[in-house]
C-alpha positions, 0 to 999 in steps of 0.5 A: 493505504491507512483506512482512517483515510481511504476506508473503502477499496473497491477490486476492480472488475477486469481480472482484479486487475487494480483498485479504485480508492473512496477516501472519506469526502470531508472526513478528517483524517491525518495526511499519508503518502502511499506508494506504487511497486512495479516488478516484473517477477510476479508474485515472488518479486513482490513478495520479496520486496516487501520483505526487503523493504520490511528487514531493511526498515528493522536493521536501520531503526526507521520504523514508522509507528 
């Protein structure tokens, strides 16, 4: 999540087991979609997701900036 929109992340105590987000209340701030992965290897499934998702962007040219 962009941090001009949702500047505070708190860990969540159980185990670290998620996030809880504090968007500014009434701060100004540009739009943004954020987006939830599941997968069932772990941290090595994530890792290569991100990685796809990141070479993929590169070899297509859809780089947000």
């Amino acid at each position: 999540m962009p941090v001009s929109a949702v500047p505070i992340v708190k860990l969540l105590p159980w185990g670290g087991k998620g996030f809880e987000l504090f968007p500014g209340y009434k701060a100004k701030h540009t739009p943004f979609s954020g987006y939830i992965f599941g997968v069932t290897g772990g941290a090595r499934a994530i890792l290569a997701l991100g990685k796809k998702i990141a070479d993929d962007a590169q070899r297509t040219g859809n780089i947000t900036r």
